[in-house]
ROPADREN-858362 format. One record per atom (N, C-alpha, C): x, y, z; residue in one letter. Coordinates in steps of 0.001 Angstrom, whole numbers, plus 500000, padded with zeros to 6 digits. Layout:
<pts>
XYZa...
</pts>
This chain:
<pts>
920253203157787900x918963202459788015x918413202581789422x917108202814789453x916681203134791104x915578201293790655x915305201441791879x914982200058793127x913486199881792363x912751201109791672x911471200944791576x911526200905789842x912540200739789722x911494201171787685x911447199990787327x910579200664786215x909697199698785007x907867199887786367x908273200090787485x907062199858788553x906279200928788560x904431200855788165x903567202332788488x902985201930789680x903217203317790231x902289203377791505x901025204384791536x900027203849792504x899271204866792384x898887205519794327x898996206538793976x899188207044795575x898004208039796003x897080208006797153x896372208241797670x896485209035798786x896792210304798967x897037211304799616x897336212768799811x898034212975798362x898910213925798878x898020215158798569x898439215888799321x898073217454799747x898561218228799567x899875218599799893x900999219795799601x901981218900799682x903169219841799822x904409219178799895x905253219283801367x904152219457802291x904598219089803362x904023218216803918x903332217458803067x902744215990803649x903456214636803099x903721213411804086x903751212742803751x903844211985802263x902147211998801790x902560211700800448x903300211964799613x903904213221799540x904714214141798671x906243213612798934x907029213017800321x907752212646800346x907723210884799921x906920210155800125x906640209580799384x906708209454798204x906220210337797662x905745210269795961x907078210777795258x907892211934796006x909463212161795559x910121211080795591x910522210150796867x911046208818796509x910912207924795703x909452207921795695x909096206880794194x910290207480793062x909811208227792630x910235209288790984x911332209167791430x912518209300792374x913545209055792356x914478207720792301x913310206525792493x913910205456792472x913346205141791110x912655205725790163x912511205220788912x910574204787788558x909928205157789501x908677204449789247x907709205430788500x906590205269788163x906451205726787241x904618206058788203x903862207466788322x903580207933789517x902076208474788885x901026207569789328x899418208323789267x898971208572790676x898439210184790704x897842210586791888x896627211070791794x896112210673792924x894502211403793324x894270212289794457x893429213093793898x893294214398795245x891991214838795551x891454215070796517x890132215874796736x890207216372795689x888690216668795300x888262217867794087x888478219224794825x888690219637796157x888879220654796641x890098220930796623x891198220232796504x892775220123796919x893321220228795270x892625220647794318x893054220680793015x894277221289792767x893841222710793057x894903223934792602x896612223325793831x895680222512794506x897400222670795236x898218221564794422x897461220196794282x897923219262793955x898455219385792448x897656219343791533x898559219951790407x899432220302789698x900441221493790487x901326221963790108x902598220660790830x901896220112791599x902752219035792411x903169218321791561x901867217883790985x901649216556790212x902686217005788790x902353218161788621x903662218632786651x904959218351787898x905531218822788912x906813218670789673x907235217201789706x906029216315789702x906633214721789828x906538214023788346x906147214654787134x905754214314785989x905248213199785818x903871213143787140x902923212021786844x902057212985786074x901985211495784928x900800211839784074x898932211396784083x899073210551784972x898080210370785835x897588211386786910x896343211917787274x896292212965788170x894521213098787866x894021212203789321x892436211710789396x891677212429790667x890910212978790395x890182213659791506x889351212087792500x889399211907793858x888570211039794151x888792211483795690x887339210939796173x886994211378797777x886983209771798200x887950209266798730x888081207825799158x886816207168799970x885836208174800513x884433207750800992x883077207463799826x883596207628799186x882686207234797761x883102206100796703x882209205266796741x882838203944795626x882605204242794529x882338205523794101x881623205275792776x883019206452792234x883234206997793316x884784207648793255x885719206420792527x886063205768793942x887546204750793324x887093203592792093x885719203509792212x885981202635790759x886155203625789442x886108204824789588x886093205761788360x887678205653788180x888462206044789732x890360206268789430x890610204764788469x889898203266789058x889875202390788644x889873201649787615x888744202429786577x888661202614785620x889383203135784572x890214204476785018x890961205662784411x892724204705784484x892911204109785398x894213203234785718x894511202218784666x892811201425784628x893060200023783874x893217200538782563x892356201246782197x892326201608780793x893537202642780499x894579203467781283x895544203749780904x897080202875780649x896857202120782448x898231201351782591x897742199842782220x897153199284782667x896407197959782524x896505197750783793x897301197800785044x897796197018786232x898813197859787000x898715198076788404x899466198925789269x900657197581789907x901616198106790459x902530197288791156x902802197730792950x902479199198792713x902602199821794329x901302200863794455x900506200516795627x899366200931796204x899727202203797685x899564203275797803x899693204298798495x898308204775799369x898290204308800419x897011205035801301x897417205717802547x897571207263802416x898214207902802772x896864208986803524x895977208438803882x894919209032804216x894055208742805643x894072210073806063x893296210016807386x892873211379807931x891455211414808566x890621212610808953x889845212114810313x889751213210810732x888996213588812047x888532214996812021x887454215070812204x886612216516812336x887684217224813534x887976218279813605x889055218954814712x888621219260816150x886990218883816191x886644219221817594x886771218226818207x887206216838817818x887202215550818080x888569215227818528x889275216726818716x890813217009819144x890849217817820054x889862218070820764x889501219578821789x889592218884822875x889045218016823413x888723217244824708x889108215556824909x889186214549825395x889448213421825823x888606212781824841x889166211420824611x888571210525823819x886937210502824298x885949210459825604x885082210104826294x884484211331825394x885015212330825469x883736213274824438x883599212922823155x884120211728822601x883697211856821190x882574211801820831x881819212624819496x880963212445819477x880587211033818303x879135210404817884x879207209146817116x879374209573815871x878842210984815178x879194211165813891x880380211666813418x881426211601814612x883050212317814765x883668210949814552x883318210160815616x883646208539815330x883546208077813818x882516208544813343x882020207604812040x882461208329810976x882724209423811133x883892210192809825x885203209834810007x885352209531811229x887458209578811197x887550208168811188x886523206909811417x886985205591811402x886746205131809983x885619205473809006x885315205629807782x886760206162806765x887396207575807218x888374207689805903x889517207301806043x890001206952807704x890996206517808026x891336205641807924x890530204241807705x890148202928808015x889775202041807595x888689202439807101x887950201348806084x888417202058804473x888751202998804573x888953203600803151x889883202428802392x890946202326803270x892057201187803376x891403200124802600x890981199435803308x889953198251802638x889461198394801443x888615199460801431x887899200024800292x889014199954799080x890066200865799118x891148200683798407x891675198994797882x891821198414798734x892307197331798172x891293196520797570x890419196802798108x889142195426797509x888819196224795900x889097197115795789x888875198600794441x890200198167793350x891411198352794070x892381197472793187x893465196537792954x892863195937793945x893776194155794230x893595193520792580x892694193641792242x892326193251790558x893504193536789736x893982194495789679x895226195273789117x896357195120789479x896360194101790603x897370193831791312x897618192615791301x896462191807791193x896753190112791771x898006189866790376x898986188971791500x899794187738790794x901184188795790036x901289190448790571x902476191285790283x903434190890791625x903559190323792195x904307190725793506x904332192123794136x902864192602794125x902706193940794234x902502194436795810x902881195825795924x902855196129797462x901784197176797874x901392197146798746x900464198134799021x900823199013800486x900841199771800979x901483200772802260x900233201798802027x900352201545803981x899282202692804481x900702203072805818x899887204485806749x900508205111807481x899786205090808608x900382204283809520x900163204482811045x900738205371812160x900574205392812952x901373206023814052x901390205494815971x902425205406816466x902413204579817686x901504205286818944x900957205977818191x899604206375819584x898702205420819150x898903204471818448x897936202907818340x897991201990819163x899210202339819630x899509201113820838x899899201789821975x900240203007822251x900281203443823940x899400205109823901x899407205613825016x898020206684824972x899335207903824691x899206208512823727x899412210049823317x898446210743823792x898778211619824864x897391212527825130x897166213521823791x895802213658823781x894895214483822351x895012213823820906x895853212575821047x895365211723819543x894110211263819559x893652211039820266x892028210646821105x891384209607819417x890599210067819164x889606209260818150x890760208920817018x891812209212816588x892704208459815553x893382208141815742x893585207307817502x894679207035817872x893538205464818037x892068205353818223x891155204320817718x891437203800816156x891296204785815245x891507204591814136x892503204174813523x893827204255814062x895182203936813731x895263202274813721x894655202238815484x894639200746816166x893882199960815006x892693200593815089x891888199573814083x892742199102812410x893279200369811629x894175199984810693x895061199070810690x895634199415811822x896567198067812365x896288196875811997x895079196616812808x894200195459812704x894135194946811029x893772195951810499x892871195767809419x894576195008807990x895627195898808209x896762195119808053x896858194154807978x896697193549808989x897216191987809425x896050191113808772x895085191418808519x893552191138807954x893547190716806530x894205191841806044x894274192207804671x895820191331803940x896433191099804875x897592190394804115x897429188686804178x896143188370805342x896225186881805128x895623187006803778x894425187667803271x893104188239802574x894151188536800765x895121188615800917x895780189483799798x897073188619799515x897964187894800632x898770187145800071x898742185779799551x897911184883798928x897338184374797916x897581185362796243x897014185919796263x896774186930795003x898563187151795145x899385187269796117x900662187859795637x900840189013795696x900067189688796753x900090191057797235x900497190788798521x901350191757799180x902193192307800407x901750193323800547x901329193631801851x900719194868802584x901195195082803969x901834196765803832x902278196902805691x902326198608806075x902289198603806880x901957199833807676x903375200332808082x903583201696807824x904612202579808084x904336203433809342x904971202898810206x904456203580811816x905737204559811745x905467206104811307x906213207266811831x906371207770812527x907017208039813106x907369209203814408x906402210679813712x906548211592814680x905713212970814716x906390213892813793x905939213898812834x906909214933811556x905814216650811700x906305217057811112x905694218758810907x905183218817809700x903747218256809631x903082218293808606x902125219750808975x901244219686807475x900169221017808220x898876220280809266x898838218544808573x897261217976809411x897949217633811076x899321217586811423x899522217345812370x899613218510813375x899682219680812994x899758220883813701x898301220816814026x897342220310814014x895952220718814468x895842220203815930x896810219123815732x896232218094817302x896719218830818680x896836219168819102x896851219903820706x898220219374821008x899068220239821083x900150219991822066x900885219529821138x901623219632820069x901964219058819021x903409219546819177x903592220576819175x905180221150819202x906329220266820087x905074220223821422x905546219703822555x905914218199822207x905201217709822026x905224216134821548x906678215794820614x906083216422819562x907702216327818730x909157217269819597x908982217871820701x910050217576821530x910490216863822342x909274216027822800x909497215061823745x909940213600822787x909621213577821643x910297212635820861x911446212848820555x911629214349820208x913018214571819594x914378213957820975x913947214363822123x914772214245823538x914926212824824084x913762211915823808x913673210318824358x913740209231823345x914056209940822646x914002208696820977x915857208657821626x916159207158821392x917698206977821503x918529207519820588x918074207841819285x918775208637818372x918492210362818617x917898210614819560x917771212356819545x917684212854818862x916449212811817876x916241213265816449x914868213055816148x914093213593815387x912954213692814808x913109213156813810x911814212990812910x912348212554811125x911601212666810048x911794212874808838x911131213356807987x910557212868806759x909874213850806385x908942212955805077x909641212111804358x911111212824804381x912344212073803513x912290210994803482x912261210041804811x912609209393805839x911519207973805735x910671208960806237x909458208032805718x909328207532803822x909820208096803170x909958208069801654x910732207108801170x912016207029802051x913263206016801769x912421204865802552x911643204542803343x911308203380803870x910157202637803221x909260203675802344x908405203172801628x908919202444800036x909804203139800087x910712202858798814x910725201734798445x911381200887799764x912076199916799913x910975198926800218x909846199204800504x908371198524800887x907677198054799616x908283199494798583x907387199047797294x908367198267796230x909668197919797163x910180197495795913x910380195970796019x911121195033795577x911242193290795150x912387193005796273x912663193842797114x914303193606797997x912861193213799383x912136193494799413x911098193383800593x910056192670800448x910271191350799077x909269190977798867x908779189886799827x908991189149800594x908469188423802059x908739189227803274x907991190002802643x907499191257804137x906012191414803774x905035191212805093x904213191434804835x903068191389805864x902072192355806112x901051192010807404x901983193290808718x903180193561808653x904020194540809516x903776195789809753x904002196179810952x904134197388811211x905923197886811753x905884198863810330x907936199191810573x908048200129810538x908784200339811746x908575201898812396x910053202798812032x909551203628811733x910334205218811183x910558206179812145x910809206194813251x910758207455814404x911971207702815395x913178207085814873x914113207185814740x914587206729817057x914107205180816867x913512204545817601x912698204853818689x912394205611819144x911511206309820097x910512204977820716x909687204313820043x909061203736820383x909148202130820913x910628202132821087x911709200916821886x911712201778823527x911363202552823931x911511203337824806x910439203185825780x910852202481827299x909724202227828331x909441203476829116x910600204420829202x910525205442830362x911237206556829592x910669208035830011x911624209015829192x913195209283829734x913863209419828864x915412209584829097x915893210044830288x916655209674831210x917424210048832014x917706211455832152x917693212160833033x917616213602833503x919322213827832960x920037212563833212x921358213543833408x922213212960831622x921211212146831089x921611211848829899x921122212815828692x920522213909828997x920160214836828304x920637215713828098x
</pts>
């Protein structure tokens, strides 16, 4: 018996199978839950063959910046499952030139795309299907990262956007635990996705984590998968409003490692 069955989730992200969601969405199916996904209408052909690999039978095209999008997945959910138990927002964008130069160059319509899908989508999501949720002891998980709280050079505009999620967390669980919903943020360390290879200096970064994290190690979608697991399941049910970090402690760390401890 895994940690999640008899439990459907519906998950909001995935791309290939070197993203996040996908490790995610493998943990689910391995702990027993039972798995609807949505993908860009552009991200079809990839997602797909994903989606027959996790034998969700659910599989909804939606652009999380459109409401007329998530009340359609909304629609397609109630009238299949009646009610979700685990909520997945595994989503975040920034135009890539908004990764070229210092936060001070951003531009306002760079701002207003990456704080929009990163951010409020979140919201959007829950206020879309808390309905489906109220009074399950149901969980909901989004993905942060600790350039929210200290400066990563070139996270620049979604290292705003992260912060603000943060925020929006702690917001959403006074807002949601009434109804009997739990909501928390999975702060990962720097994994080797394809959206993370865009940001400048990236290789470097995940070496400088791999070398100053006290465990000397990086970590993986896996990783992040086993922690969501345990987020979406009844062993974590007075957890809630948190940010619990996956980066295999790195971010307990005031100064980088000792020259001669390396």
């Amino acid at each position: 018996m895994g940690i999640l069955d008899g439990k459907k989730a519906l998950i909001f992200g995935l791309a290939n199978d070197k993203s996040i969601a996908w490790g995610i969405s493998k943990a689910f199916k391995d702990e027993g839950a039972e798995l609807a996904l949505t993908y860009l209408p552009v991200m079809e052909k990839r997602v797909k063959p994903l989606a027959e690999n996790l034998e969700a039978k659910i599989v909804l095209p939606c652009d999380v910046n459109k409401n007329e999008d998530l009340k359609a997945v909304h629609d397609s959910i109630k009238n299949e499952w009646g009610s979700i138990d685990i909520l997945v927002h595994s989503v975040a964008f920034a135009p890539k030139e908004e990764f070229e130069e210092g936060l001070l160059q951003t531009s306002r319509e760079g701002f207003k795309i990456a704080m929009e899908t990163s951010c409020y989508s979140l919201i959007a999501m829950c206020n879309a299907f808390y309905p489906l949720m109220e009074g399950r002891e149901a969980s909901i998980i989004t993905m942060t990262y600790y350039g929210a709280e200290k400066v990563v050079p070139h996270y620049n505009i979604m290292a705003v956007c992260k912060a603000a999620l943060e925020a929006s967390v702690r917001f959403l669980a006074y807002d949601l635990g009434p109804k009997k919903i739990r909501i928390n943020a999975i702060s990962a360390g720097p994994i080797k996705t394809l959206a993370a290879f865009g940001i400048k200096g990236f290789s470097e970064l995940l070496k400088h984590n791999e070398q100053n994290s006290p465990l000397m190690r990086t970590i993986t979608i896996e990783d992040v998968g086993n922690l969501a697991s345990f987020l979406a399941s009844d062993r974590s049910k007075n957890i809630t409003g948190d940010i619990i970090y996956v980066d295999a402690g790195y971010h307990v760390m005031g100064t980088p490692r000792a020259p001669e401890d390396l």
